[in-house]
C-alpha positions in Angstrom: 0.0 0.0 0.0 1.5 3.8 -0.8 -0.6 6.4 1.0 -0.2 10.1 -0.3 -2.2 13.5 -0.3 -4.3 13.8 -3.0 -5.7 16.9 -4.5 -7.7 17.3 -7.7 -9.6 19.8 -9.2 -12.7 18.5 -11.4 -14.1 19.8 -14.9 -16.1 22.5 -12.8 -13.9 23.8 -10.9 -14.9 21.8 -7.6 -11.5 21.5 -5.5 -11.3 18.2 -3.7 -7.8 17.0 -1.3 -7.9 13.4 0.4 -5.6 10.9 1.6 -5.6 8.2 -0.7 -4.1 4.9 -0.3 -2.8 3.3 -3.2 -2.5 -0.5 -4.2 1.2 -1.5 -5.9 -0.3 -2.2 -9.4 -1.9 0.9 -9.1 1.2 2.8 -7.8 3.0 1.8 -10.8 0.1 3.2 -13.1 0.0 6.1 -11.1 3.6 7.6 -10.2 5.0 9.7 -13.0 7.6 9.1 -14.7 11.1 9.0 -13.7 14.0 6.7 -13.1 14.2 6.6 -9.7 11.8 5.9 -6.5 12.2 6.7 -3.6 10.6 5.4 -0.2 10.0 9.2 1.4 10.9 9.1 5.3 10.4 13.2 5.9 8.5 15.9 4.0 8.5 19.4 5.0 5.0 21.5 5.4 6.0 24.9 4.2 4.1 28.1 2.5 3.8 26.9 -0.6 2.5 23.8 0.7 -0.1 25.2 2.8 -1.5 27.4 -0.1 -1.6 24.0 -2.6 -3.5 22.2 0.2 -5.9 25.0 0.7 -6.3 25.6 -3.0 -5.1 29.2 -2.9 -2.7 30.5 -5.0 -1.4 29.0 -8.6 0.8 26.9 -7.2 -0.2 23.4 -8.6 0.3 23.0 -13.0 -1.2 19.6 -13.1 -3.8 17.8 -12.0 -4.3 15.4 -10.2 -1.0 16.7 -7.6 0.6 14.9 -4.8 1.7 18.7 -3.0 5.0 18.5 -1.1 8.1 20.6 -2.9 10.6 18.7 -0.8 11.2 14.9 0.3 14.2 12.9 2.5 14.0 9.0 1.9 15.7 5.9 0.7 15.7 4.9 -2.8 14.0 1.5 -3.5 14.1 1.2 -7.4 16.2 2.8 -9.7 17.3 2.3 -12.9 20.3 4.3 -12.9 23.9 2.9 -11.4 24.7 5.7 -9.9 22.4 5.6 -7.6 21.4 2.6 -6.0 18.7 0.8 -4.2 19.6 1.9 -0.1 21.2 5.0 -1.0 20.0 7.7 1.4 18.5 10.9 -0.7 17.4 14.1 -0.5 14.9 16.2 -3.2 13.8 20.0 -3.2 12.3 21.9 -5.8 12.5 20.5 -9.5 8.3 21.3 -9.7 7.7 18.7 -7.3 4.2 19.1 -5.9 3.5 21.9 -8.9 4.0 19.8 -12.0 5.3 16.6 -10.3 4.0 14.7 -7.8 5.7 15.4 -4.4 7.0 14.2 -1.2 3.6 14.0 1.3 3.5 10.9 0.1 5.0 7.4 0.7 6.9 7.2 -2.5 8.1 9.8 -5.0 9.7 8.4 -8.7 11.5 11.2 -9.9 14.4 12.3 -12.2 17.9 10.8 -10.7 19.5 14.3 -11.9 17.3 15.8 -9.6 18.6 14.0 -6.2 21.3 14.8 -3.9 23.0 12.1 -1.7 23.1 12.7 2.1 26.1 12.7 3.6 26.9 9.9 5.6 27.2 11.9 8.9 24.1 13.1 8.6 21.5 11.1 10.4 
């Protein structure tokens, strides 16, 4: 099961935010594309956040929008070598939660270009 926040905005307009839990078939059908998943451990809730999950503001492109610009986790698939499964990674920015799904969620696939590796002294 993947759990996330879930907001949506229908043909008329009506704004609608849930927590949805996910099934793995339907986790693969619904993560965006990338190269790279990551199992999220921390997600900040900041400004921009806070306006996505309220619905004020422009700040989400696409919908339907996992919000969270930022995420600290473990990646569990990737199909890139230079970063493999276990390595310890942090995202911010890069459109997440505006035109890509984001980090208050369980899992975020993302572009491997967009991850930075966490120093192994940090906890």
């Amino acid at each position: 099961m993947h759990r996330a926040i879930w907001l949506e905005l229908d043909e008329s307009g009506q704004f609608y935010r849930d927590l949805r839990e996910l099934g793995s078939e339907q986790i693969r059908q619904q993560l965006p594309a990338g190269d790279v998943t990551v199992r999220v451990e921390f997600s900040t809730l900041n400004y921009k956040d806070a306006l996505a999950l309220t619905h004020h503001g422009p700040v989400v492109r696409q919908w339907p929008m996992v919000p969270g610009i930022d995420a600290a986790g473990v990646i569990e698939e990737s199909d890139v070598s230079a970063w493999p499964i276990g390595t310890r990674v942090v995202i911010n920015g890069c459109g997440l939660g505006e035109n890509f799904w984001g980090g208050l969620a369980q899992r975020v696939r993302v572009k491997s270009d967009w991850l930075t590796a966490v120093p192994a002294t940090l906890s």
